[in-house]
ZAKESE-938339 format. One line per 2 residues: number of its first residue (from 1); their letters; for each residue x negated, y, z negated of C-alpha. Coordinates in Angstrom, 1 decimal. Layout:
BEGIN
NUM) a) X:Y:Z; ...
This chain:
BEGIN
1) xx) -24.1:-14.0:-25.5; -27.2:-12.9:-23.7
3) xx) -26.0:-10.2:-20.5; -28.3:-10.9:-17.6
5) xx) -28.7:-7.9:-15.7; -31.3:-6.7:-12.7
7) xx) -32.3:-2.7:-13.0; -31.9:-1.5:-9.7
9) xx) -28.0:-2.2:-8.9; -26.3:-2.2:-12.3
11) xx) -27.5:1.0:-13.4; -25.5:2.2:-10.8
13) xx) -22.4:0.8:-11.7; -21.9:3.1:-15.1
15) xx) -19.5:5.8:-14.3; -17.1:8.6:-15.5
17) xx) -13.8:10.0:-14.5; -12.2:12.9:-13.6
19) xx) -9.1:14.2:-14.1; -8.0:13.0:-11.1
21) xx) -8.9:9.4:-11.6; -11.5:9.7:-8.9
23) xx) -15.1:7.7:-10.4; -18.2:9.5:-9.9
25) xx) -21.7:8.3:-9.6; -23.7:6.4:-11.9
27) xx) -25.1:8.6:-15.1; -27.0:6.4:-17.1
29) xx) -30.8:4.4:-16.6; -29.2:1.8:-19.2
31) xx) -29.3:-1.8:-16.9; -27.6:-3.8:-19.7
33) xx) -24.5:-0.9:-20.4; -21.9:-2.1:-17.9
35) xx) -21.8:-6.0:-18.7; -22.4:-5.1:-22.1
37) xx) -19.3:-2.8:-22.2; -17.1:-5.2:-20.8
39) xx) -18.7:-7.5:-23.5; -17.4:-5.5:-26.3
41) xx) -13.9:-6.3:-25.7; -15.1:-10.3:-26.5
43) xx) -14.9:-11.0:-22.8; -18.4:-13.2:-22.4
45) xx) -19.0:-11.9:-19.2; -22.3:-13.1:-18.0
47) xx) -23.1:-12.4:-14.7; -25.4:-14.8:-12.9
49) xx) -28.9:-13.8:-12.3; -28.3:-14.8:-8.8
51) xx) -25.5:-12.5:-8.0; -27.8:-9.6:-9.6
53) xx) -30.3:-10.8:-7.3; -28.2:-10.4:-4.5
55) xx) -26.9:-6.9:-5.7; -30.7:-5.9:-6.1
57) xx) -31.4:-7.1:-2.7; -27.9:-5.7:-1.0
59) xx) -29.0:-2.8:1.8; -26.4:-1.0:0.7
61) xx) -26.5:-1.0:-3.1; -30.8:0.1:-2.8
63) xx) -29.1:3.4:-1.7; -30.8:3.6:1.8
65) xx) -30.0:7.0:3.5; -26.5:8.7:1.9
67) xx) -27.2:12.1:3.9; -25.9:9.4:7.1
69) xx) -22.2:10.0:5.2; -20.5:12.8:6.6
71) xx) -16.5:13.9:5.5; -14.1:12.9:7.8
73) xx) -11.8:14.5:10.4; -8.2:14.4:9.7
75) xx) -6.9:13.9:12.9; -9.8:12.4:14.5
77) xx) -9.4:14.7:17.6; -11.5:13.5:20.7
79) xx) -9.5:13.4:23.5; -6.5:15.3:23.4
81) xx) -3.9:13.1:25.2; -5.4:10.1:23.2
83) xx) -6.3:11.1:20.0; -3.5:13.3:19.7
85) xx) -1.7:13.0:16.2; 1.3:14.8:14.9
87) xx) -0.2:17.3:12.6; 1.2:17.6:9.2
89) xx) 0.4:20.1:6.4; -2.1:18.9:3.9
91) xx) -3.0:21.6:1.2; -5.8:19.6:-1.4
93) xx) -8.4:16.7:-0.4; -10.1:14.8:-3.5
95) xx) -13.3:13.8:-2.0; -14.7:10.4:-3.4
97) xx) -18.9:10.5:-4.8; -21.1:9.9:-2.0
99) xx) -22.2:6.7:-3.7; -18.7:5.1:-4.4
101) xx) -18.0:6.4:-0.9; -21.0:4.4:0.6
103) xx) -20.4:1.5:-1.0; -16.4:1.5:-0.2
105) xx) -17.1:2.2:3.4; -19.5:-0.7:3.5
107) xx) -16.9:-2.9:2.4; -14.3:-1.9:4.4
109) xx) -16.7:-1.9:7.6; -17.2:-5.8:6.2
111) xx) -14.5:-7.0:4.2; -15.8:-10.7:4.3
113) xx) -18.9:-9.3:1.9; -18.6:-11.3:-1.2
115) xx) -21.5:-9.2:-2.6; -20.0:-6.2:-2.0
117) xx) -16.8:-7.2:-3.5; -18.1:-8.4:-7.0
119) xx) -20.1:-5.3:-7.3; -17.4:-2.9:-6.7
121) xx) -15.0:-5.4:-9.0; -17.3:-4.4:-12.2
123) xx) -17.9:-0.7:-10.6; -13.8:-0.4:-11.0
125) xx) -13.8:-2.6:-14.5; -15.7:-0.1:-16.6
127) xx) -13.1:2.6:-16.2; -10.1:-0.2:-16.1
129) xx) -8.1:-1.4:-18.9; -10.6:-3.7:-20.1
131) xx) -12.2:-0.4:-21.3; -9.8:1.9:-21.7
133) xx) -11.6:4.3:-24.0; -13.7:5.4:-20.9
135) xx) -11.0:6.3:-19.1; -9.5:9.8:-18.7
137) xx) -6.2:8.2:-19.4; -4.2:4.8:-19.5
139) xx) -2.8:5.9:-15.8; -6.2:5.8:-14.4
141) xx) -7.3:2.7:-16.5; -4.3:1.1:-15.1
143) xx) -5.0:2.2:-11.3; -8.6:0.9:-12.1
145) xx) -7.6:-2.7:-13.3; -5.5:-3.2:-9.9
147) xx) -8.4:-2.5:-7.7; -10.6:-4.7:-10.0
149) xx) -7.9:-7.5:-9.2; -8.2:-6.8:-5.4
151) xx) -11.9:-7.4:-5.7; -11.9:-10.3:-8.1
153) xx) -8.9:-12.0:-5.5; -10.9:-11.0:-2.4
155) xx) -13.9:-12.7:-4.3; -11.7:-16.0:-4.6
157) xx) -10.6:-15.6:-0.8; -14.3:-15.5:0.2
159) xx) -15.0:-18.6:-1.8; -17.2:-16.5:-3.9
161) xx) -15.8:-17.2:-7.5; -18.0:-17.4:-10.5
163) xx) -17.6:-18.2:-13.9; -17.8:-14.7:-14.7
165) xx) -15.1:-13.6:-12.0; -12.8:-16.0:-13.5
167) xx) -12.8:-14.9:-17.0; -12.7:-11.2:-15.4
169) xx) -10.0:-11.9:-13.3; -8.1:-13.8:-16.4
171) xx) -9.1:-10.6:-18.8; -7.9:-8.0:-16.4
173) xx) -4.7:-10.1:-15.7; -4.0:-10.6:-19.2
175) xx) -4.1:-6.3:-19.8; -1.8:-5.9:-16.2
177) xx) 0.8:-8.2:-17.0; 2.6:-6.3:-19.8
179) xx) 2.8:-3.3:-17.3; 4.5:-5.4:-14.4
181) xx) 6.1:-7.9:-16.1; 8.1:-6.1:-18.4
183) xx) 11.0:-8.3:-21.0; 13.4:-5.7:-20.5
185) xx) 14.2:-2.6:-17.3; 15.4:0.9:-17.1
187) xx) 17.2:2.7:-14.4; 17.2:6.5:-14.4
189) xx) 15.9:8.9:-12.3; 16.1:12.2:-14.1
191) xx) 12.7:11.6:-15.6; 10.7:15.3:-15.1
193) xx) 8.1:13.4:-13.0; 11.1:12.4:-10.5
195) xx) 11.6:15.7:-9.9; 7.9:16.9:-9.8
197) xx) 7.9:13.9:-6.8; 10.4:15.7:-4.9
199) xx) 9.0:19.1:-5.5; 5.8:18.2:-4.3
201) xx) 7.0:16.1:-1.7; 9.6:18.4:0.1
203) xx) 8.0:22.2:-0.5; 4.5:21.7:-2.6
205) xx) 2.8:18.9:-0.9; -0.5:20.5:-1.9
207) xx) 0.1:19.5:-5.3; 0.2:15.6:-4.0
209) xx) -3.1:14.4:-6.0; -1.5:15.9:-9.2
211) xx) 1.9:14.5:-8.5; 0.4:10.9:-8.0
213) xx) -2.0:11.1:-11.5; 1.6:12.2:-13.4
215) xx) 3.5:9.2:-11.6; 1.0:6.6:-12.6
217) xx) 0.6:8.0:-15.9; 4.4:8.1:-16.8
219) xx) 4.6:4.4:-15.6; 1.5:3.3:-17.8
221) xx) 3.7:4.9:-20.8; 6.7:3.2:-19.8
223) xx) 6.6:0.1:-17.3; 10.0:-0.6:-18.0
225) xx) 11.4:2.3:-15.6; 11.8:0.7:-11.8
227) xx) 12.7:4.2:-9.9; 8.8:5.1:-11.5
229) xx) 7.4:2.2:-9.9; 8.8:3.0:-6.6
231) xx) 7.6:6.3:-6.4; 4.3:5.0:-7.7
233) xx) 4.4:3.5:-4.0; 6.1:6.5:-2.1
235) xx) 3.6:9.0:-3.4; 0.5:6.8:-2.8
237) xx) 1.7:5.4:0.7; 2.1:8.7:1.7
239) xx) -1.5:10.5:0.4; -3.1:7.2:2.0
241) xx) -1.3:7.4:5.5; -2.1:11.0:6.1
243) xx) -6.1:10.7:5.0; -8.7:11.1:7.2
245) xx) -9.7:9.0:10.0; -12.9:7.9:7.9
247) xx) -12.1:8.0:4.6; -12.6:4.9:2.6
249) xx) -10.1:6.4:-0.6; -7.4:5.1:2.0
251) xx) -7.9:1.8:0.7; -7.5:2.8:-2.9
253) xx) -4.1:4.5:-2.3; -2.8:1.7:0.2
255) xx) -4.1:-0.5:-2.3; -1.9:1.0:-5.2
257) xx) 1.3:1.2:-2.8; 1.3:-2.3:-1.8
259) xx) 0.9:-3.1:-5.6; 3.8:-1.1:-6.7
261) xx) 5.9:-2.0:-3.8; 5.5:-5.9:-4.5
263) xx) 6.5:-5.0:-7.7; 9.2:-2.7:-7.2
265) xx) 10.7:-5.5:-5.0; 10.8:-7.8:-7.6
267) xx) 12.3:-6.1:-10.4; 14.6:-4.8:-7.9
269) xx) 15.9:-8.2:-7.2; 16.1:-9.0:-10.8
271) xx) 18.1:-6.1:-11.1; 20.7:-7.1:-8.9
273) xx) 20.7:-10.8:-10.6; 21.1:-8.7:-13.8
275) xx) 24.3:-7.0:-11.7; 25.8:-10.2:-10.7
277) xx) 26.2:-11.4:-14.1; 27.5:-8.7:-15.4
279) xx) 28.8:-5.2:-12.9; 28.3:-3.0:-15.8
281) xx) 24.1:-3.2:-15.1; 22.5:-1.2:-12.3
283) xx) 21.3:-2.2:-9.3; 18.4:-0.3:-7.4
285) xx) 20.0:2.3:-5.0; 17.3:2.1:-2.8
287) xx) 16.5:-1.9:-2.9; 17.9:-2.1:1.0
289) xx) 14.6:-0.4:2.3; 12.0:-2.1:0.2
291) xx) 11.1:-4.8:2.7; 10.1:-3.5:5.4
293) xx) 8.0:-0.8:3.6; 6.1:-3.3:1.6
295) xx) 5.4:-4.8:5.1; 3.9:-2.0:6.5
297) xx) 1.7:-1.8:3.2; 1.0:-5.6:3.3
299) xx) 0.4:-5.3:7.3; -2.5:-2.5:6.7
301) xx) -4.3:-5.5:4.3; -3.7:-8.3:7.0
303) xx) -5.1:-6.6:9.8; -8.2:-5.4:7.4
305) xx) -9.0:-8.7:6.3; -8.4:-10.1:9.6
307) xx) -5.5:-12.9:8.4; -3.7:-13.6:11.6
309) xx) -1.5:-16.2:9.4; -0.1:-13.8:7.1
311) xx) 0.1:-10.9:10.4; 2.7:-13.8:11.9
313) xx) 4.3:-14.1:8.5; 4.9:-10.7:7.7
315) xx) 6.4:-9.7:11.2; 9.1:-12.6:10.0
317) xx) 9.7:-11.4:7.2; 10.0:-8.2:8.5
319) xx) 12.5:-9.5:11.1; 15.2:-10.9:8.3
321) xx) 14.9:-7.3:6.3; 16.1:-5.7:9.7
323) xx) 18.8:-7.9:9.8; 19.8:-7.4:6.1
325) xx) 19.9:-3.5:6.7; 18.8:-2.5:10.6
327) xx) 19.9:1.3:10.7; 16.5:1.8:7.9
329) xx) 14.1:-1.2:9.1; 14.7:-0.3:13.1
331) xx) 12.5:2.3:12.0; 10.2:0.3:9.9
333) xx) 9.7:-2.3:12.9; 9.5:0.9:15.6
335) xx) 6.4:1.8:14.1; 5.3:-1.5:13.2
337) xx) 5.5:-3.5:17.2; 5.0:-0.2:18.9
339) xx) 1.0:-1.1:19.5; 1.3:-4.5:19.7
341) xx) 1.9:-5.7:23.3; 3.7:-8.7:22.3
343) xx) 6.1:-7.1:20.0; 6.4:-4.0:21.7
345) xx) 10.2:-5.1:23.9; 11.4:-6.3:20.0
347) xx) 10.5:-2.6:18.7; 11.9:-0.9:21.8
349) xx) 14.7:-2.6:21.1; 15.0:-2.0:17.2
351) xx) 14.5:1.1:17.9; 17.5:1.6:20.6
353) xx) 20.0:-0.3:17.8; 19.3:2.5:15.8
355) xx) 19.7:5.3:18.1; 22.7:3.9:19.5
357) xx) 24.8:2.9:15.9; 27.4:4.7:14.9
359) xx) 25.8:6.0:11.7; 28.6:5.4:8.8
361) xx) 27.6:8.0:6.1; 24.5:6.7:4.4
363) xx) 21.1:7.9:3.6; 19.6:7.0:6.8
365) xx) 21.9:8.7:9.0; 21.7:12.1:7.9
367) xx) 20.0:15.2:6.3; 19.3:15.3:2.8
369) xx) 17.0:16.8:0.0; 15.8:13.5:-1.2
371) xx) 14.2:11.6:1.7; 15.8:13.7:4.5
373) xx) 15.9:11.7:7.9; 14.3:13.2:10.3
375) xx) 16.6:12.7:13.5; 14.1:14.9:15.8
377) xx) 11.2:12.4:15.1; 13.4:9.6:16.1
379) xx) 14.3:11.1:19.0; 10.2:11.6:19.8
381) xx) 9.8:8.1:18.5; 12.4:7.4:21.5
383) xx) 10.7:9.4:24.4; 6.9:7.6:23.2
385) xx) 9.2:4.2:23.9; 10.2:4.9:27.0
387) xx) 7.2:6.6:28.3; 5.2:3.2:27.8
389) xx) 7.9:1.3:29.4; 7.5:3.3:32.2
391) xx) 11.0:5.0:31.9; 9.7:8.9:32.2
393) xx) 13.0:10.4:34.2; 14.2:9.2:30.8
395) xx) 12.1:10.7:28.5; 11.7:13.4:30.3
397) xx) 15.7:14.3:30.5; 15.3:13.1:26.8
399) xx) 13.6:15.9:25.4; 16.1:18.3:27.2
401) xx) 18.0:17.3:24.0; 15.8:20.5:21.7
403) xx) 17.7:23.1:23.5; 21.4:21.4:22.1
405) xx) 22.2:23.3:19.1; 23.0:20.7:16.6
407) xx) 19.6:19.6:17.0; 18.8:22.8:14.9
409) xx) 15.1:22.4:16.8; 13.6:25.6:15.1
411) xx) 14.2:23.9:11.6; 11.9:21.1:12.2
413) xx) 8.7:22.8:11.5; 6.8:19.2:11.2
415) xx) 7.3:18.1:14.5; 8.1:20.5:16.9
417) xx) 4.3:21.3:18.2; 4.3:16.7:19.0
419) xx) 7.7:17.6:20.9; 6.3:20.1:22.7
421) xx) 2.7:18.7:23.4; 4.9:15.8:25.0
423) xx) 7.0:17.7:27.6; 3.6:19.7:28.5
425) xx) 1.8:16.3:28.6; 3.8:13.7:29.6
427) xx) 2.6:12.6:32.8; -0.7:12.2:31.2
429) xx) 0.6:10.6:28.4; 2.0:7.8:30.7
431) xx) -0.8:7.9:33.1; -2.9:6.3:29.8
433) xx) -0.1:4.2:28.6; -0.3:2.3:32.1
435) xx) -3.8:2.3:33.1; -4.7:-1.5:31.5
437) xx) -6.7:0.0:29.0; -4.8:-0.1:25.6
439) xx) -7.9:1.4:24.1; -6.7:4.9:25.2
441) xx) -3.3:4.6:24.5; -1.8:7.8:23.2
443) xx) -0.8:7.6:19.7; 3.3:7.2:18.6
445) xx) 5.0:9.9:17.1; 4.8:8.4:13.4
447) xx) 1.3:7.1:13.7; -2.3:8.2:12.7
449) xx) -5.3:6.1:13.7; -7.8:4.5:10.7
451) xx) -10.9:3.7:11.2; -10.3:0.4:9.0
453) xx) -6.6:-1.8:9.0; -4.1:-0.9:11.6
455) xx) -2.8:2.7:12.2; -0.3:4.5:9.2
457) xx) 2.6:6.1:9.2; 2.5:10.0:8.6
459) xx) 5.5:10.6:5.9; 5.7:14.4:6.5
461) xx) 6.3:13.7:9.9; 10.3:11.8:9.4
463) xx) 10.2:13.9:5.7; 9.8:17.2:3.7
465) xx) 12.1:19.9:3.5; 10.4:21.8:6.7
467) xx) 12.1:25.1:7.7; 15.7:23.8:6.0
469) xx) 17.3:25.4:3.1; 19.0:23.2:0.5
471) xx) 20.5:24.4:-2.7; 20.2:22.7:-6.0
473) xx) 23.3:20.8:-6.0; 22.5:19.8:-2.5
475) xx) 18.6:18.4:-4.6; 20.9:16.9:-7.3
477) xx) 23.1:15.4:-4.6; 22.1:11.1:-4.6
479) xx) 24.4:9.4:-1.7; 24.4:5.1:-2.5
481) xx) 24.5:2.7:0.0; 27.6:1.2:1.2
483) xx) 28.3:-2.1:-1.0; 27.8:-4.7:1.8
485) xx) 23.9:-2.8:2.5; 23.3:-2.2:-1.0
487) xx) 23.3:-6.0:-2.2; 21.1:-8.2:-0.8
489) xx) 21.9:-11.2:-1.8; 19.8:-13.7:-0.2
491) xx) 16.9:-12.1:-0.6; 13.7:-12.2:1.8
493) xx) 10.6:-14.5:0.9; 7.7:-11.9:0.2
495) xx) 5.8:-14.1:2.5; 2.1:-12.9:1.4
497) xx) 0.0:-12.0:-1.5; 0.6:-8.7:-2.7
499) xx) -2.7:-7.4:-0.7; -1.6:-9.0:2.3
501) xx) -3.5:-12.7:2.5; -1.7:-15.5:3.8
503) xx) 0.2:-17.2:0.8; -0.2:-20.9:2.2
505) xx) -3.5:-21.9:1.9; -4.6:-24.6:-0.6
507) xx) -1.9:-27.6:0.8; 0.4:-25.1:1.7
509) xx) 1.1:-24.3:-2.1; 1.6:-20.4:-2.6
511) xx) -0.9:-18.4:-4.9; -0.1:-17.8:-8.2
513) xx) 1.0:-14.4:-9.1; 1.8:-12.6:-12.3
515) xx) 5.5:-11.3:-13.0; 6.4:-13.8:-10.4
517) xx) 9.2:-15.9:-11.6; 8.2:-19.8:-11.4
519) xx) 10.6:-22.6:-12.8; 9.8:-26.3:-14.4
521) xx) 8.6:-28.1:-11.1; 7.4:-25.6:-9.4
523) xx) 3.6:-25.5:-7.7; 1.1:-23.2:-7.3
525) xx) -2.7:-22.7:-6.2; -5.6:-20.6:-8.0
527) xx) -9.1:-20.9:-7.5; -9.0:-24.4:-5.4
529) xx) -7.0:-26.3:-8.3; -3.2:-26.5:-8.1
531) xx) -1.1:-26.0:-11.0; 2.9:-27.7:-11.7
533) xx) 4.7:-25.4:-14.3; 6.2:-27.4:-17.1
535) xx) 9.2:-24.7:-17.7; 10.0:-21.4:-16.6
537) xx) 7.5:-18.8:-17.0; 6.3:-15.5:-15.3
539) xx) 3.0:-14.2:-16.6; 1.2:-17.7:-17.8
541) xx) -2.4:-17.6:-15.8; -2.9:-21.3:-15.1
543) xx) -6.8:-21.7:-15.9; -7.8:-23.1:-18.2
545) xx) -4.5:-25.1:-18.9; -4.5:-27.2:-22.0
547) xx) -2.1:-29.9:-22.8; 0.5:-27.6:-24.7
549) xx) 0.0:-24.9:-21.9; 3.0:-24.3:-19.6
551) xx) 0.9:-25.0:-16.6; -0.6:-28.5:-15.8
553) xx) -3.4:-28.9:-13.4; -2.8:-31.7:-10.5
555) xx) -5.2:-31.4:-7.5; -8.2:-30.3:-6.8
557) xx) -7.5:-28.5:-3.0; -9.2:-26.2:-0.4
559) xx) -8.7:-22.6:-0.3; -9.8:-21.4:3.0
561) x) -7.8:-20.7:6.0
């Protein structure tokens, strides 16, 4: 098949990786290389000659000034009341090309830009697991084909789809699905790289970057272990919520987070279905918290793309996870209403239930080596509450509590200086919470502002060994939820795509996603064109349906909001 291709735009799309998984700029003058890679694999990708048009004619993609890109500042410190942000250790940056990082940033300043999101779907594509021989290795390939799918799905959002994205989306589908839709699942979580996790997470975090390529490389060797997958999320969640203010590679981890998270969720409840058949299988310890940290994830995507449906969804959804298990999500929905002026009363309140619960003896109520709860940030999390509401006798009589000795204060090394900067500040702090300009409110206690998406949670902040000394039986110590918290049961509807778009578009039928579970009857939309499954299935993609095909078109239907 003949590969259309324009010189200018596509000869910057060829690229190499490092170790790291990180692409760097383009390296070759050869226009017809990148199509024709992805050719090679007997995809008959042709891109139209008017998309190359528009790439050739795309401001950003002629590669107008790049000396206008300057690195980031990690706290984005302006004013000091306002821009004030807990301050956490951070030890190694991987700065992204200043190409990759133009182009990103573009995006991100503009997600609607259809343009923009084709061209950086086939930037990620060369390096994804439709070509995994130019990859450093299967974990990167694998990281590479989930932000192609982000592109190619934001491309179908923007009613921008092409042939050519179709059969790329349906190729790069077809290589993710034997990763998260595995036949069978294993539960350990004495794999080396679970320990590396803690390690780096509790007394190495400069060793984050590495600890993240190992995670997704393990899982790329075997998808069948769930506890991998989650920490495929924790690792990235946390990288991307402490990055700079500016920097666009935010998106890439919040993007792999969110991926992992909507998986982990899944198998996690398949896992318990597993249990209630038969008690002798595992469920996943740590199932009670996924919900409302997928939210958060989901949340960032939402208020990026500017999908007020799926915001309202999400905070529902968030709502029934804090009534499955409310001592973990109070926190989860404290950060999450804290700016929001409607919600803030429902977070002040979820926030109180868990300050005032007599904690039975479960992961979230104390101190412990993995995931260690940090009760002084929720105590800071407390006096930023009731310093908005106007309460400051309160707060102020609040942070009294650092001289009572089982507060330990002098162990919390992350967090002390935000304590502190709050009894020397506090009347300013207030004097900005209550002067009717939410602009300059101060930042909570958890919370970092982004440039792009809504503000993220800094996991150092509420985790990480700090100034405390465990020993390594207290390391190999894991405390289980109580039974009644542990199992779910009815579990919550994830009530958006996994990038955070509202799921009920297209008649109100939900998008079809891979390793989702769908039964005979059962509808979905893709690309405009809804689909009624003939039997059970959970990897099936639905174009291209033929009569013996488990899928069978039925409408044609409209896929904007």
């Amino acid at each position: 098949m003949n590969i259309l291709v324009k010189p200018l735009a596509l000869s910057l799309l060829i690229t190499s990786a490092l170790a790291s998984g990180q692409v760097l700029a383009t390296s070759s003058d050869t226009t017809q290389e990148v199509v024709s890679q992805l050719q090679q694999n007997g995809l008959g990708i042709e891109v139209s000659e008017a998309t190359l048009g528009l790439f050739a004619a795309h401001p950003v993609l002629q590669g107008a000034d790049l000396a206008e890109l300057t690195s980031g500042k990690l706290n984005h410190i302006g004013d000091p009341i306002s821009d004030y942000t807990t301050p956490v250790p951070r030890g190694s940056q991987i700065e992204l090309p200043v190409f990759e990082k133009k182009v990103l940033s573009a995006y991100l300043d503009n997600p609607t830009d259809a343009v923009l999101a084709k061209f950086l779907a086939l930037y990620y594509a060369n390096q994804s697991l439709l070509n995994e021989w130019l990859a450093q290795s299967k974990g990167v390939a694998l990281k590479n084909s989930i932000y192609v799918d982000y592109f190619l799905n934001r491309v179908d959002d923007l009613a921008g789809s092409e042939l050519w994205t179709k059969r790329l989306k349906k190729a790069n589908s077809d290589k993710l699905a034997p990763f998260f839709s595995p036949s069978t699942l294993t539960y350990n979580e004495d794999r080396p790289v679970h320990s590396q996790f803690y390690e780096t997470f509790n007394y190495n975090e400069a060793q984050r970057y590495e600890t993240a390529a190992a995670l997704l490389e393990d899982f790329a060797q075997d998808p069948t272990n769930v506890f991998t997958g989650f920490l495929n999320k924790a690792v990235n969640i946390w990288i991307g919520g402490e990055a700079d203010y500016d920097d666009p590679s935010a998106l890439h981890n919040i993007l792999i987070a969110s991926y992992f998270s909507n998986h982990t969720l899944k198998m996690a409840k398949r896992m318990e279905q597993a249990w209630q058949q038969d008690s002798n299988n595992d469920r996943f310890r740590l199932a009670p918290i996924l919900g409302g940290l997928s939210v958060m994830e989901r949340g960032w995507l939402a208020e990026l793309h500017q999908d007020q449906s799926a915001k309202l969804a999400l905070n529902d959804e968030h709502r029934q996870w804090l009534e499955l298990h409310p001592l973990f999500h109070s926190f989860t929905v404290g950060i999450t209403f804290f700016d929001d002026k409607d919600l803030f009363m429902e977070g002040f309140f979820a926030w109180t239930r868990a300050l005032t619960t007599v904690c039975p003896e479960i992961r979230t109520c104390i101190d412990r080596p993995r995931f260690s709860f940090n009760i002084l940030g929720m105590i800071v999390g407390y006096v930023d509450y009731l310093t908005k509401l106007g309460a400051i006798d309160d707060a102020r009589s609040l942070l009294t509590y650092r001289y009572n000795p089982m507060l330990a204060f002098d162990d919390w090394t992350i967090g002390k200086e935000a304590w502190l900067h709050r009894e020397n500040n506090l009347e300013a702090i207030a004097a900005r919470y209550h002067n009717d300009d939410p602009s300059d409110d101060p930042n909570f206690f958890f919370l970092a502002d982004r440039k792009w998406g809504t503000k993220t949670s800094t996991c150092q902040s509420c985790h990480q060994a700090q100034n405390r000394y465990w020993s390594e039986e207290d390391k190999a110590q894991i405390i289980q939820h109580p039974d009644d918290i542990l199992t779910i049961g009815t579990w919550p509807e994830i009530s958006t795509s996994w990038y955070g778009m509202n799921k009920t578009v297209c008649g109100g039928a939900p998008t079809w996603e891979y390793g989702t579970v769908y039964n005979a009857g059962d509808v979905v939309q893709i690309n405009g064109q809804q689909y009624q499954a003939k039997w059970w299935t959970n990897a099936q993609w639905p174009l291209n349906s033929g009569e013996w095909d488990v899928w069978t078109p039925i409408a044609a239907c409209n896929v904007t909001n």
